[in-house]
N, C-alpha and C positions, 0 to 999 in steps of 0.2 A: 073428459073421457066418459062413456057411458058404461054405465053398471048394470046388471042382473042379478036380479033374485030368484031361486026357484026354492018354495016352499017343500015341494015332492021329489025326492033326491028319487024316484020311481021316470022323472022328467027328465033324467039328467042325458041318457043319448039322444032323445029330441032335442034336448035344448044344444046339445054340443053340438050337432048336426046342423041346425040355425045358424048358431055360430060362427060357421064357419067359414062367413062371408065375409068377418072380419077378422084382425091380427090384433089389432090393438085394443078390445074390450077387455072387461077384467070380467072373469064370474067368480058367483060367489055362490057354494052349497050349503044352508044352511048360518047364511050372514047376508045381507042386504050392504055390508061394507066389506066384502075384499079387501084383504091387507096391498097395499098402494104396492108393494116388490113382489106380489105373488101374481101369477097372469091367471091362475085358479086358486082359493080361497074355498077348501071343504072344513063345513064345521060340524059339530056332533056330540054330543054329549052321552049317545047310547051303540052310535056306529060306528066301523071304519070305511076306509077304502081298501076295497082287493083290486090287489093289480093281478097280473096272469100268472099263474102258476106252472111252472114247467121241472120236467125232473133232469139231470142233471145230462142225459142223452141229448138232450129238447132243447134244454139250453146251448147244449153247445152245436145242434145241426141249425141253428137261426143263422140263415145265408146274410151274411154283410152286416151284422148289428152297427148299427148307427151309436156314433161315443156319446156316454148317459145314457145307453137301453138300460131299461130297469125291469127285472124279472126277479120273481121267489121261487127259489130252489128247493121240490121238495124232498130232496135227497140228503140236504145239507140241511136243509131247515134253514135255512137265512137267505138275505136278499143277495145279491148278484146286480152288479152293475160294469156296464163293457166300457174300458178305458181305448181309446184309441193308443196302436204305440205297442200297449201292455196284455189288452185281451180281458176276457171275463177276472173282476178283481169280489172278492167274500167283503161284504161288507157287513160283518160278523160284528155284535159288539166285543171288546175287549174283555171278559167277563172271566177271573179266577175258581178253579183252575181251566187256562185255557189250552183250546187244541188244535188245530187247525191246520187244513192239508193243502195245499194248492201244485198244479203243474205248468211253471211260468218260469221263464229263462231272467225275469225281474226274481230281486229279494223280495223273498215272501213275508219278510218283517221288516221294515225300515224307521227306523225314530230319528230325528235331526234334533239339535239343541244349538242355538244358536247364542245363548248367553254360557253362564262359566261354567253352569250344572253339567252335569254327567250325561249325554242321551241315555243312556240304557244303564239302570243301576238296579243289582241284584242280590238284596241279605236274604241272608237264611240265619234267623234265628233260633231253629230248631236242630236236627240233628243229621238234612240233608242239604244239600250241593247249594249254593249259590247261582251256579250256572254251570249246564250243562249243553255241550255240542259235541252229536254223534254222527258219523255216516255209515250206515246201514248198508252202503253199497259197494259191494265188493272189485265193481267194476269200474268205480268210481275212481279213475288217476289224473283229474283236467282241474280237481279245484281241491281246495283245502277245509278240512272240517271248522275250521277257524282261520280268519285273516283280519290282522290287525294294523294299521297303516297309519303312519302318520307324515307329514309334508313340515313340521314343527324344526324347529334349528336346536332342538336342546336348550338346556341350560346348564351352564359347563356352573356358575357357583353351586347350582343343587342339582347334584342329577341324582334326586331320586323324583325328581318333577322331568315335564318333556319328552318322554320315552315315550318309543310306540305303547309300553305295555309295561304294570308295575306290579309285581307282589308281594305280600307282604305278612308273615307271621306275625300278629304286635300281642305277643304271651313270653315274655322272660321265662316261662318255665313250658314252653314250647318245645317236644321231641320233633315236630316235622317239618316239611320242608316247604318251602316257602312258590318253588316247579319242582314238580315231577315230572318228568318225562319218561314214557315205557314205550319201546317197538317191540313183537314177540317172532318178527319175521325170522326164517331160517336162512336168508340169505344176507351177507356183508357187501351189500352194493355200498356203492357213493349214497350217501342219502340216507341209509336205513340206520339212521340214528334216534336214540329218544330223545335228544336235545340236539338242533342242525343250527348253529349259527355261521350264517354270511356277513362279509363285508364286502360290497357290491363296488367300494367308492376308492378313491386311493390312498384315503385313510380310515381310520377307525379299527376297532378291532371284532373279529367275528365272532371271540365270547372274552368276557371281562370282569373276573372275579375279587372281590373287594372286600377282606377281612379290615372295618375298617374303626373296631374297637380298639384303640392303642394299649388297653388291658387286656384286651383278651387272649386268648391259646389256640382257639380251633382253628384247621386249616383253612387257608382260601377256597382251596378246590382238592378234596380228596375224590381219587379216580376206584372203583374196586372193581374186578371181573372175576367170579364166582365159576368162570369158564376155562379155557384153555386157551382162548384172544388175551391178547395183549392192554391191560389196564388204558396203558395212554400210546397211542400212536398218532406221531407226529411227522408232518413232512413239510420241507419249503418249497414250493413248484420254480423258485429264481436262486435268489444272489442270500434270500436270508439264512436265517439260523433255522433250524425243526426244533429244537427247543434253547431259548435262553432265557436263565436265571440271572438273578443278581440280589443280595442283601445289602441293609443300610447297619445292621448291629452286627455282633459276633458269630449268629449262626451260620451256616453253610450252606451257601448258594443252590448244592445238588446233593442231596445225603440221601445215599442208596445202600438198604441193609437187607436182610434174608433174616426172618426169627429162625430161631432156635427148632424150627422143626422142618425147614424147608431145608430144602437140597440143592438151588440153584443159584446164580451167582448173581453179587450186591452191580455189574454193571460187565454190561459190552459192548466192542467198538468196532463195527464191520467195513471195511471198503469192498465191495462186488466190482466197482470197473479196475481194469486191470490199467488203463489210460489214466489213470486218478494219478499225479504222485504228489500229490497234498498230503498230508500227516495223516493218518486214521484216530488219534490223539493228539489236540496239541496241549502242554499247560505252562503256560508262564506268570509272571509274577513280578512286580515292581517292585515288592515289600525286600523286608530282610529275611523272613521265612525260606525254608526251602518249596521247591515249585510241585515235589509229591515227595509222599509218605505215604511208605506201604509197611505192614506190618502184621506179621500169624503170630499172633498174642496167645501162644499157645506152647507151657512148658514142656510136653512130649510131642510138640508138633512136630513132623518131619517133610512138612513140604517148605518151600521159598515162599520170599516173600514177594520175587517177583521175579517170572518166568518167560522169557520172553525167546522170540524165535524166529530164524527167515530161512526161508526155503527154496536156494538161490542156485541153479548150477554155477553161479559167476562169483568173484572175489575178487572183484572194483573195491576200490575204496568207498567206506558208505553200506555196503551191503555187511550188514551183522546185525546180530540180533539186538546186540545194544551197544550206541552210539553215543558216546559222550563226548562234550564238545567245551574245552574252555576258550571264547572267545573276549576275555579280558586279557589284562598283565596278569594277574594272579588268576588264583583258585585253580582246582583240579576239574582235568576232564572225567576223573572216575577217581571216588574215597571208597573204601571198602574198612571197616572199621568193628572189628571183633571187641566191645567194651568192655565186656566181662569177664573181669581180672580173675576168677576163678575158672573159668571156660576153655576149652582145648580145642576145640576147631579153630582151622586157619581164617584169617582176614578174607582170603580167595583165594579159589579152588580153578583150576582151568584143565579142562579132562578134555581130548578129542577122540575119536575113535577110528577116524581116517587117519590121510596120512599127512594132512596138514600138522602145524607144530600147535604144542596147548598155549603158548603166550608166544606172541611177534611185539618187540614193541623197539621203535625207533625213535631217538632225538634227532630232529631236523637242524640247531643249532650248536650249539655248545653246549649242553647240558650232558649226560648219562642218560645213554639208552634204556639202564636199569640201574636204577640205588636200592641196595637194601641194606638196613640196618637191624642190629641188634641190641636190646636197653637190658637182657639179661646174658644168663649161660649157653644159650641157643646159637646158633649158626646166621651171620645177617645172608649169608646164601648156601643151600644145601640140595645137592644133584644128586640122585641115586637112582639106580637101574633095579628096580624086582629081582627076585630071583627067575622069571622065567625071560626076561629080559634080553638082550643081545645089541642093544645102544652103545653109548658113553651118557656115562653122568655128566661129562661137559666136554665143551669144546670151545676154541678161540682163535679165529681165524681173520685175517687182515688180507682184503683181497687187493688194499689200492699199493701198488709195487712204489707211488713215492708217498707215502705213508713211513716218516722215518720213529713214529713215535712205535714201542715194546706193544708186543700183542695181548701181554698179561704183566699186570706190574701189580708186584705184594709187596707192603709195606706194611708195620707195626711198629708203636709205640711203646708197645707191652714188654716183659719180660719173659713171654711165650716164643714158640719157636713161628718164626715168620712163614713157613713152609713145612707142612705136616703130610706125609705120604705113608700108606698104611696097606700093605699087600698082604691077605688074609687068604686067598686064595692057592690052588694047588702047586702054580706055574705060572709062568710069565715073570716080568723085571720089572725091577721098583720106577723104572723110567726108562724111557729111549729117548734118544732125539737125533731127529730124521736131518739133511739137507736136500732140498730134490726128490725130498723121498725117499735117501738112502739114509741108512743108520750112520752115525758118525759119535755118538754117545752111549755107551747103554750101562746102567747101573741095572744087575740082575737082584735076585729075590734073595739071595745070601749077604750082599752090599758089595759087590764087588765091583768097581768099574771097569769099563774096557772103552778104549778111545781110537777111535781110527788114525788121529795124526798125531800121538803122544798128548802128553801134558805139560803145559806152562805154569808154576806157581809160585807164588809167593814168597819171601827169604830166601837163605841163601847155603842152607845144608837136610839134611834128614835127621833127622834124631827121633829117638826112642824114650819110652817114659821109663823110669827105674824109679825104683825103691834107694832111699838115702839113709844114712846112721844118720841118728839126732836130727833132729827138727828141719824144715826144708827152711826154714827162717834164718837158719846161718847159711844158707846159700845162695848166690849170685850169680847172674848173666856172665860169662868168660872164667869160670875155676874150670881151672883142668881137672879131674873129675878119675880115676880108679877105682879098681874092683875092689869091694870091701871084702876084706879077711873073717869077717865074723857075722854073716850071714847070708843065705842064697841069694842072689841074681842082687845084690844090692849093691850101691856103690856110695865113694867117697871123696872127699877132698883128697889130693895125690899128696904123699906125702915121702919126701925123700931122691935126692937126683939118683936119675938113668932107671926109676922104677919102669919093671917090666909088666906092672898092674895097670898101666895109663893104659884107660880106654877111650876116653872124650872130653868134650867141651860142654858146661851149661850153657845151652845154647841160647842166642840172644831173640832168632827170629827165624825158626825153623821153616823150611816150606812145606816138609813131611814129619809131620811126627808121629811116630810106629808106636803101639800099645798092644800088650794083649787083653788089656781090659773090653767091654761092651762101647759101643759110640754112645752109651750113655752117661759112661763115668765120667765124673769130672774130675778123675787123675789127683784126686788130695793125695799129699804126703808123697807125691812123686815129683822130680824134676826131668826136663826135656834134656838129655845128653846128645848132643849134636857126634855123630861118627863119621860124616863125612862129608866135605862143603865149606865153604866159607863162613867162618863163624868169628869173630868179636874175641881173645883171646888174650887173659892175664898173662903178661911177661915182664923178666926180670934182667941186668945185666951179668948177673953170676957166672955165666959161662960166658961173658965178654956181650961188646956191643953186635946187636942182631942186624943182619944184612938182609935183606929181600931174594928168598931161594934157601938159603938156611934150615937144617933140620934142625926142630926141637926139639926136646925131651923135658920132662917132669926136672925140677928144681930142689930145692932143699927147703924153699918155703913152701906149705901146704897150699896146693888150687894154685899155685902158680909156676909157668911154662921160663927155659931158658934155651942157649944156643948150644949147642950139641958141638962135640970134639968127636970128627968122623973116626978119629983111632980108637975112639972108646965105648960107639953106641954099639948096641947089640940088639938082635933081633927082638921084636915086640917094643921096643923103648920110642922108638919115632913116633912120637906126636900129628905131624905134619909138616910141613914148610911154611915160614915168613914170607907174607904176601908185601910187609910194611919193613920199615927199619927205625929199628926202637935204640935208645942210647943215653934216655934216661936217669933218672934220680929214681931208686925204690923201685916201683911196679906199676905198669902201664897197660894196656890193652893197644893190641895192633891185628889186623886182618890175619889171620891162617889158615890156610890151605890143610881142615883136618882128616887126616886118614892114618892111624894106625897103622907102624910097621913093625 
């Protein structure tokens, strides 16, 4: 290869112009050896080389710059070199603090690192930014003031390595935050968040917070809004959940409170489509716990503890405001449970104000439609009508016509009266009882009964209660029975034949017994005198053996009856007639027919 030296760098467009009949020489300005890689070779120890100077107009009206034109900018103060592709690129040193402007659809700073180092690493030892990226342009919506990307698979044993992006507080006694994110916009579009996480993929999640000190207290993620938006709104756009909890210890999955100075409430549960009929609340529970617990921990509270409501013109089964369901063998569809042994409100309360009933409740098998019991002096059921009222306190009606079982059956074990009826009122009867709907019984408000087809009862005379001389302890079922001589309305054992004082029989088994006492006396010191009826009756043979038909009269033994000598009885002495025929040793009892004659 042939060389050139030109001693007079003053030669230097002659000699280029020489030159330029060949491609392959080296020159050399100021060297006699040209570097073998250089096709020119300027040396100098007192000068440089000026290339063309253009100002930054100049530079860029140069029609078709060929890639590596090389021109100085004096606008810029530095070299300027055209990249095919990219266009005029600053070939500005690197020199702190640096500044540098360019308008080029290429990154105006690019660092690559191909080993393990960091491309771009940024300390601030002092008391500003590390790194800071701003966009200045307001019209700017097509890129991002920062973008971070990574094509890495993670690494699931350490993810605090592999992420697109890591940061990191490392001061234990650090107040701040490790992202902040701030939008100051006035509008709530999609998007206008200070922190926007996506999950693009069909898994991962689009943000993912990790208290993951096993000592420590602080929350994962506290939400707060200083506004009148909503702290956390959540939605699921498919099949999932908008929000789900779950704990691994004792705390509570969702614990929602209101302090002490706020007004609004610890939670609420909205359905908007009317097509939904999914639960608006579900809770269930596998444990032994109950599945809620509600509770106004409040001694002069006066509201519930749980209020619930539907607003239905219909009354299907299922539409009420609360639905309780026991679908085991046991347990209740509804406990109501008043604990407090000093307390006076009811277990439940059922008020309507329509004209529905306050309690409907049905047994579908065999059970009672309603049990209530009582464990002290209380009533296990008690029906009363207001006074401005116009009801019945109760009623008991059987509509199936072969239903042979009683409409009302009272039984007691007690020594109380098994039927208690209490007419306080001006008018009306202690009872009636209807057939068809016509009266057929009525006991009125004085105790009087009246019966449309008579009455059937019991035994087998009427008797009256008297007062007895001496003790009712000498007296017996069948003594013939006379007026005592030695005090008013009182009677005695008969005593003497053909007396005209024989009034009756101590009756064995009266069907009426007459008193003027109260229905409430219980008749001490009186015996039942049977006066007319069949009655059980002491007799003797003294006035000879008795025949069936026979009149009796009083005897000469005291309380006992004999057979009458029709030439000798006299008015008021008849006893009654022998219903039996006695014939006996001593004294016997036989049926008589007793009626005073």
């Amino acid at each position: 290869m042939k060389r050139f030296y030109i001693p007079n760098a003053a030669l230097l467009t002659t000699l280029l112009g020489s030159l330029a009949f060949t491609a392959s020489a080296q020159v050399g300005i100021g060297t006699t050896t040209p570097d073998a890689s250089a096709q020119l070779d300027v040396q100098s120890g007192a000068k440089g080389v000026l290339i063309p100077r253009l100002n930054s107009t100049q530079r860029a009206g140069i029609a078709s710059p060929a890639d590596g034109l090389l021109v100085y900018d004096t606008d810029t103060k530095s070299f300027w070199y055209f990249k095919s592709g990219t266009g005029w690129t600053d070939n500005a040193p690197f020199v702190l603090p640096f500044a540098g402007t360019t308008n080029n659809a290429a990154a105006a700073f690019s660092a690559t690192n191909q080993g393990a180092g960091p491309a771009l690493n940024g300390i601030a030892t002092g008391e500003g930014s590390a790194g800071k990226f701003q966009n200045t342009n307001s019209n700017n919506i097509d890129a991002n003031v920062l973008d971070v990307e990574t094509n890495g698979s993670g690494n699931i044993p350490d993810n605090t390595v592999g992420n697109a992006a890591s940061f990191r507080i490392n001061n234990n006694n650090s107040v701040g935050a490790a992202v902040r994110g701030e939008v100051g916009t006035i509008f709530g579009n999609f998007g206008a968040a200070g922190i926007f996480g996506k999950s693009s993929g069909t898994g991962g999640f689009a943000g993912l917070f990790h208290a993951a000190n096993t000592a420590g207290n602080g929350a994962s993620l506290v939400a707060i809004t200083d506004g009148n938006g909503n702290a956390i709104t959540a939605n699921a756009g498919k099949d999932g959940n908008g929000i789900e909890t779950n704990i691994d210890g004792a705390g509570n999955a969702l614990y929602a409170w209101v302090p002490s100075f706020a007004t609004g409430r610890p939670g609420r549960f909205e359905n908007y489509n009317e097509d939904n009929e999914t639960e608006a609340l579900l809770v269930r529970t596998i444990g032994n716990g109950v599945a809620g617990n509600f509770k106004v921990d409040r001694t002069t509270g006066t509201s519930a503890a749980v209020k619930a409501e539907v607003n239905s013109i219909f009354a299907n089964f299922g539409t009420a405001a609360v639905y309780g369901t026991s679908s085991g063998t046991g347990g209740y569809a509804g406990l109501f449970h008043a604990s407090n042994t000093a307390g006076n409100g009811p277990a439940l309360l059922a008020l309507t104000d329509g004209n529905g009933n306050g309690v409907t409740a049905n047994a579908g098998g065999t059970g009672d439609g309603v049990e209530a019991t009582c464990d002290g002096s209380g009533n296990a059921m008690f029906g009363w009508i207001p006074n401005f009222g116009t009801g019945k306190a109760g009623r008991f009606s059987n509509f199936n016509s072969s239903n042979g079982q009683p409409t009302l059956y009272v039984t007691t074990n007690g020594t109380g009266n098994n039927l208690l009826i209490n007419h306080t009122g001006p008018s009306g009867s202690l009872a009636v009882f209807q057939s068809g709907g016509t009266n057929m019984a009525r006991i009125n408000k004085a105790g009087r009964g009246f019966f449309n087809d008579g009455t059937q009862n019991g035994g087998a005379d009427i008797a009256e209660a008297f007062d007895v001389v001496d003790a009712t302890s000498q007296y017996e079922p069948g003594d013939v029975l006379s007026i005592a001589t030695s005090k008013d309305r009182t009677i005695e054992k008969s005593a003497g034949a053909y007396s005209s004082l024989v009034l009756g029989v101590y009756a064995t088994k009266p069907g009426v017994l007459l008193t003027e006492e109260n229905i409430d006396s219980e008749l001490t010191g009186k015996v039942p005198m049977g006066v007319v009826g069949v009655i059980p009756t002491k007799v003797c043979t003294e006035g000879g053996a008795i025949q069936r038909g026979d009149l009796l009269v009083t005897s000469s033994i005291p309380g006992v009856a004999m057979k009458a000598d029709p030439a000798k009885i006299q008015t008021g002495q008849a006893l009654g007639k022998a219903l039996q025929n006695f014939d006996g040793e001593g004294t016997g009892k036989i049926n008589v027919f007793v009626n005073v004659k």
